[in-house]
Structure formats: structure tokens, C-alpha cells
N, C-alpha and C positions, 0 to 999 in steps of 0.2 A: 504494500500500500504506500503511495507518495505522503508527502508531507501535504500537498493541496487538500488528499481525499481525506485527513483527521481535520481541516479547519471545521470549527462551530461557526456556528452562525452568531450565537452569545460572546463567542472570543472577539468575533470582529465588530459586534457592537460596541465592545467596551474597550477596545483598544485596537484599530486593527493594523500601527504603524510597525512595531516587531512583525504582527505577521508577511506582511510588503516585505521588508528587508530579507525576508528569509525565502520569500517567494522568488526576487530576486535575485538572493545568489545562486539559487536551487534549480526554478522552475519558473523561467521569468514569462509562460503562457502557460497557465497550469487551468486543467479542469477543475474547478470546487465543485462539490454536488450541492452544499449549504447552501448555494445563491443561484445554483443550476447555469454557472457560467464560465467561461474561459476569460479567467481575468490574466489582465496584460499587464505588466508592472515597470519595466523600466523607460525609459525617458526616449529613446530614439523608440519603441515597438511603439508607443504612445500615441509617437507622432502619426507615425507611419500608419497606424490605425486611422485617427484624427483627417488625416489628411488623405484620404486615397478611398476616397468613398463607391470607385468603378470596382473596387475589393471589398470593400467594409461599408455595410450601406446602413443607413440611421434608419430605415423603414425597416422595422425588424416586424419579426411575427415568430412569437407573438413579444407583443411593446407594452411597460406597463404605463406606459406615457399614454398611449394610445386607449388601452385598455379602459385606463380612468379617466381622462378627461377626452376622448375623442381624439379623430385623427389631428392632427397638427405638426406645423413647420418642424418642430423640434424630431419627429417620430416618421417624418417623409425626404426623402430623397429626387433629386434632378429638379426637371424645371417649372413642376410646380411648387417646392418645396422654395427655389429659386423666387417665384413669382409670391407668392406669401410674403417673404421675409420682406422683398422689395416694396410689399404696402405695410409691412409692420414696424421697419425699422426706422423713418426719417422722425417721426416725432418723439423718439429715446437718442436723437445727435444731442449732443451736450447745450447747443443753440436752443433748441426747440426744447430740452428740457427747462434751463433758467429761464424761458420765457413764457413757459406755462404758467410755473412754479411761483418766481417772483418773489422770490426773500422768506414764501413760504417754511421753508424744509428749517431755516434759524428760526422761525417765527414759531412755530411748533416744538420743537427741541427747549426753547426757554419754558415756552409754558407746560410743559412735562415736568421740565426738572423743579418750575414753581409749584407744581402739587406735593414734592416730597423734599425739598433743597434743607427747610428749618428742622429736618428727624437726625439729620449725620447718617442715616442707614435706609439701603433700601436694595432690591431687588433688581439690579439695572436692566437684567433681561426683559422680566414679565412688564415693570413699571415705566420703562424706557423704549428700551430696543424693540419688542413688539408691538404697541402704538405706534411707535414713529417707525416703524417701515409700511403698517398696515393702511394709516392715515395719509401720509405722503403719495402712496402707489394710486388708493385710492382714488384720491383727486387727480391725479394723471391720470389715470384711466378714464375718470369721468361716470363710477357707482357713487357719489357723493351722498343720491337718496338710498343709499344700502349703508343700515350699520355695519361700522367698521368690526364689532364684536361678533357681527355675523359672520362677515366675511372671513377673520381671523380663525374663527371656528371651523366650515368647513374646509377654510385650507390646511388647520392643522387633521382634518379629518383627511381628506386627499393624501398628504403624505406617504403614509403606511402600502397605501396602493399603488402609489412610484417607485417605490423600494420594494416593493411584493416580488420579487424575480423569483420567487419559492415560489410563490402560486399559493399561497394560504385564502383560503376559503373565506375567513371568520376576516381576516384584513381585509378582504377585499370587496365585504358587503357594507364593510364603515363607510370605506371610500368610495362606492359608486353611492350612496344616500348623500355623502357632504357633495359630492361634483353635481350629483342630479341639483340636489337644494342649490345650488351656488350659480349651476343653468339658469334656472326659473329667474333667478334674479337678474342677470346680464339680461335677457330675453326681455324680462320688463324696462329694462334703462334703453333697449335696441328699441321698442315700440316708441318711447319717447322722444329718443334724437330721430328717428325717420320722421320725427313731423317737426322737428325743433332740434336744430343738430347744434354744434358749439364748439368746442378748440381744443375738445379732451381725444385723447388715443381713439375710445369708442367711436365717438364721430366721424374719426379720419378713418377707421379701415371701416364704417359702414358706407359714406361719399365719395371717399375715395376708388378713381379708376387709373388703373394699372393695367397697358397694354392690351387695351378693349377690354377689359372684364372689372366685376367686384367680386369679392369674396360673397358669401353665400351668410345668413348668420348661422348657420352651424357652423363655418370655419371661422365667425368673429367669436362666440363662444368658447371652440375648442382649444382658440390660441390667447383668448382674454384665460382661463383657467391657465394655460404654459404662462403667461405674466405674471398673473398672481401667484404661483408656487412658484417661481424664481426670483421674483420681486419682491414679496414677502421674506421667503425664507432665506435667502441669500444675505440681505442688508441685514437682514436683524441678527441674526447667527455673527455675520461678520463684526458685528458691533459688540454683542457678547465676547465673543473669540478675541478681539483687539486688546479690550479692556481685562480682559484675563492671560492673555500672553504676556501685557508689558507688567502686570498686579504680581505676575508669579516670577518675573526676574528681580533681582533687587536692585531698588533704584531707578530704572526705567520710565516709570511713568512720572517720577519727578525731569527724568532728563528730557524728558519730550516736552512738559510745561515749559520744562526753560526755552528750548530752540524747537518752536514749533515747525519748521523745515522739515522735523522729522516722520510728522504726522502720517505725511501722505507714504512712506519709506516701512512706518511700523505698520501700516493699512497691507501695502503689498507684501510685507514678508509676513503678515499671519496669514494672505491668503496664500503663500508658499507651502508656509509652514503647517495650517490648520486647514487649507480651505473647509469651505463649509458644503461643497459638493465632492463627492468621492470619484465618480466615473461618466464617461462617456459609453454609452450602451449601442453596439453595432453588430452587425450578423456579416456572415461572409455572402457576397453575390454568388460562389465559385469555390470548389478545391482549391486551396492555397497553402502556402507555409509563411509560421511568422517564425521568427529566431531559431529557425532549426524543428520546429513543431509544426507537423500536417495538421490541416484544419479543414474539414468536411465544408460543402456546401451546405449555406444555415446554420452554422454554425454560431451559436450568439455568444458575441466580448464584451466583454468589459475592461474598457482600457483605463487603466487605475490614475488618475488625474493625479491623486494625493499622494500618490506611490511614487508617480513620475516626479511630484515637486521635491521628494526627498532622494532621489537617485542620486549615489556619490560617484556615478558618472557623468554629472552633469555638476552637482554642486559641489562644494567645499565645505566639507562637515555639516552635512545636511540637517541635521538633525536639532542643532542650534539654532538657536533663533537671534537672530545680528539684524539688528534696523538699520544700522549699517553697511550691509552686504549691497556690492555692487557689481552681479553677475548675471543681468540680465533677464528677459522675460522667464514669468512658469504660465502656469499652464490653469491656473485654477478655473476658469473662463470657457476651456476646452480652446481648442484652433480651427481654422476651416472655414466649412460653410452653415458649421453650427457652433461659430463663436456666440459667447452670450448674448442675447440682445439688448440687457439691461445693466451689460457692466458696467458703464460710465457712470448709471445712476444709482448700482448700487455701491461704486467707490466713492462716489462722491459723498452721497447717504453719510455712510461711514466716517471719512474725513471731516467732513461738519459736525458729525455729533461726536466724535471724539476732540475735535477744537473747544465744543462749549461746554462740554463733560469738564474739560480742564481747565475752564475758565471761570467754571461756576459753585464746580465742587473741589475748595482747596483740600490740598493734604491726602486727595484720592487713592485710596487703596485695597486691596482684595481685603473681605470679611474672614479673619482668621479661624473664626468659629465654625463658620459653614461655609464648606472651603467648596470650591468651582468642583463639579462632576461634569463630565464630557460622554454622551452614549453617540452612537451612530457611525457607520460605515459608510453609506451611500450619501446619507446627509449627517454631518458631525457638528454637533451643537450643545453649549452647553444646558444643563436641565434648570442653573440657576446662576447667577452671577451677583453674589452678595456683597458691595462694597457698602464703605465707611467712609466719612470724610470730615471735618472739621466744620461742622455747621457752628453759625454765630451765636 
């Protein structure tokens, strides 16, 4: 038996960087049966995956992308998957975000941290990080009449069915009731803007034409759902993950208040270091071989993003966390033709609420007593992020 065919599925929630490294130097395209996939772990197979989709195609079958939120750009391959992204992408340019937004995304952030700033303690994740990514996307998107606590709800109900690559039964009737509920509701905001449209995302892929055509609303749907679970959970994980990477080295997060140059430096190396999405999910078109390993047609990968960002063929003592490290792009974003669509906004996210994190809460730092717990493989986040600070 390989070392692939003992991984748990519990080991790799709860830690699954040892097990990468050892996949790596062992069996860098190894079958796991726990996630029923051929995860790819080092940094050139990554790419290679990532980038050569006439071999490795993102339309997989079966997709848990697909499965739970419906077909979409993220879960289809060639030139309609091409012509989607080309009506989804211009209003997340960093232009057209500040000008949606408009001093929003600080305006909010203050008034969070004013519900809890006078306690010295509080729960940055739930009290912070999840509001402000839920509210900010929100309003981009343009569900403004949909509770944010709804929404936050069914998308943390969705999750478990995007990481379902077991195919668990019980997981995966959570998540089609939060996607179905979370439907119903875009459908209502859809009937709205056709009669009264406006300058939110919704509007632009409902008006918008794209080489003779619009999208359908099942496909505004299916890829408003891909926004919201990467939008959502990406920015707010990352905001957790930030404020708990610099909490756990010492002195770090005082050295960033002082030369805030470094902000946008310790944003990128936690997504090196932590990111908050684990893999890119692709099947083979074709018989092929990756690193020396035959790979059946249909074959479904998982090319390990988080794996790749710590390959010590690529980095210098990967494993470290240095705000300072200047070794060039990773990968947390994926590459290709299924780069993020909302990474700018949720680096940016990030970068502003860790500037007024530091600007508001002196003295900030990890809560000693109930200290950061990390679960999650496919998505890694923590379950709570308790800091302290020197309230007046």
C-alpha cells in the first residue's frame, strides 16, 4: 500500500501541509481514495496542470462546482467558458471596483470595528472578517435587498458540497437546500433589475451583450453562486489567516504598524503561505503522463495550489513565513484561464482591513487563551481568530 492510499481524510483537515511535503518527495501525482482524486503537489506539475487545459480540462464530470451551484465559468472549459468570463470579468478590474465601491469597503470596516473597539477582545473572524466580506460583495453584486445573514448562511451551507469530492450523501443535501435557497433569491433581485437595472455586477451580466449573445439567468445564477463562495470565503479567510500569521510570529504585527509598506507583502505571503483555497480540480481530456505517472482518460486532479506554494523547489525554506521574501509570484489564485476572478478584490479587501485593524486596534494581538484553530484542506480557515488589544 502507498503512503497516498493510508491519507485520512481527518488528517488532511486538520493539517494537511506534512502530508504535501511527503507526497512530494514520495509521490508527487499520487491517487488518494479519501478525496477520490489524483492530487498533484509540486510547483512545475501545478502549472502544467493549470495551464494546458487541451490535457486537463476544468469541465470535469463529475464537478462539485457544478454539482452544487450549477454549470459555471469556473466548472466549463473552451469558448464558452471563454465567452462567460469575458461578461463577468470587466466590472471586478480594480477601476470599476473603486468606482462602484467609493470609500465604501473603509466606511464599513470602521463601523465594525465601532461595534466592538471599547471590549479590548473580540472574535475578529465571526465579528469582522465575515461581515465585511459578506456586506462589501454584497453590494457589488447588487443583492442589497437580501440579508447579508442570509446570504452568509447559505454560502457557508454550499461549502461542504464544493469540497464533497467523497460524494457524501448527508453533505451534499445541506448544500443543494443553501444553493437552491440562495437561487430563489438572485432570481428575485434578476426580476427586478430587468425592469430597473443599475451599476451592480447583476445588472451588467443581465444587459450586458457579448458577441451577439446574453447569458441566460441560469448562467447569471450559476456564476453569481461561483462569486459569492469565492468572494465570501476567500476575503474573509484571508483576513482571518493575515491577522493570525503575523499574531503567531513575534513581533510582526507590531512591525507592520510601524512601516505599513508591508501590509500588502504580509497579504501575499499568507496567501503563499496559508492560502485559503487548496486546489484546482481538473480531469484528463486523454491518456497522458504527469511526472513519470500514466493517467487514464477522466481521470480527475487535483493540483494542490497550497502544496505548490510551499514546494522547496520553487521556494527558499518554504515553510517560513518572511513578509519579506522576494521570490516572486505563487499560485494561491490558480493561473490560466481560471485565474480568480475576484482576486484584486479580495486583496484589496484584505489590505484595507488589515491597515484599519492596525490603526484602530493598538497593541493588537493573538488571544492567548483561545488560541487560532485552522481545519480545512480544500478550503483552510480558521474556526476562530481571538485577538486582544489595548482599548481606552
Amino acid at each position: 500500500m502507498t503512503y497516498a492510499e493510508t491519507v485520512a481524510l481527518d488528517a488532511l483537515e486538520r493539517d494537511p501541509y506534512p502530508i504535501y511535503a511527503r507526497l512530494r518527495d514520495e509521490e508527487p501525482v499520487a491517487w488518494v481514495p479519501a478525496v477520490q482524486l489524483w492530487l498533484v503537489t509540486r510547483w512545475d506539475d501545478v502549472r502544467t496542470v493549470d495551464l494546458t487545459p487541451e490535457l486537463f480540462t476544468g469541465a470535469t464530470e463529475p464537478s462539485t462546482l457544478n454539482r452544487t451551484m450549477g454549470t459555471n465559468m469556473l466548472g466549463s472549459e473552451g469558448p464558452h467558458q471563454r465567452w462567460l468570463r469575458a461578461i463577468c470579468e470587466p466590472p471586478f478590474r480594480p477601476r470599476e471596483v473603486e468606482r462602484r465601491t467609493q470609500g465604501m469597503i473603509p466606511k464599513l470596516a470602521h463601523e465594525l470595528i465601532d461595534g466592538f473597539v471599547e471590549r479590548g477582545e473580540a472574535d475578529l473572524f465571526t465579528e469582522f472578517a465575515d461581515p465585511m466580506s459578506v456586506r462589501s460583495l454584497r453590494y457589488m453584486l447588487g443583492l442589497d435587498d437580501v440579508p447579508w445573514e442570509d446570504i452568509l448562511r447559505w454560502n457557508q451551507g454550499m461549502m461542504p458540497g464544493l469540497a464533497n469530492f467523497e460524494g457524501d450523501p448527508s453533505k451534499q443535501a445541506i448544500a443543494d437546500e443553501a444553493s437552491a435557497a440562495l437561487g430563489r433569491a438572485i432570481e428575485g433581485v434578476l426580476d427586478r433589475l430587468e425592469r430597473d437595472p443599475d451599476g451592480s455586477v447583476l445588472s451588467w451580466m443581465l444587459h450586458h451583450e457579448e458577441s451577439g449573445g446574453h447569458m441566460d439567468p441560469g448562467e447569471i445564477v450559476a456564476n453569481t453562486k461561483l462569486m459569492l463562495s469565492g468572494g465570501l470565503q476567500e476575503p474573509r479567510d484571508l483576513i482571518g489567516l493575515v491577522v493570525w500569521a503575523l499574531g503567531s510570529h513575534d513581533g510582526l504585527l507590531d512591525e507592520v504598524r510601524a512601516d505599513r509598506s508591508l501590509v500588502k507583502a504580509a497579504v501575499e505571503e499568507t496567501l503563499r503561505w496559508a492560502g485559503p483555497v487548496g486546489t484546482s480540480t481538473r480531469q484528463t481530456v486523454s491518456d497522458t503522463e504527469l511526472a513519470g505517472t500514466p493517467l487514464a482518460k477522466g481521470s480527475l486532479i487535483g493540483a494542490v495550489l497550497s502544496s505548490a506554494n510551499r514546494d522547496p523547489r520553487r521556494w527558499t525554506d518554504p515553510d517560513r513565513f518572511d513578509v519579506r521574501r522576494r521570490e516572486g509570484a505563487h499560485v494561491a489564485f490558480a493561473i490560466g484561464a481560471h485565474f480568480c476572478l475576484g482576486a484584486w478584490f479580495g486583496r484589496h479587501l484584505a489590505r484595507v482591513s488589515l491597515d484599519i485593524l492596525l490603526d484602530r486596534l493598538p497593541g493588537l494581538r493573538l488571544d492567548p487563551e483561545r488560541p487560532v484553530e485552522l481545519r480545512g484542506w480544500e478550503f483552510r480557515a480558521p474556526l476562530s481568530t481571538w485577538v486582544r488589544w489595548n482599548a481606552a
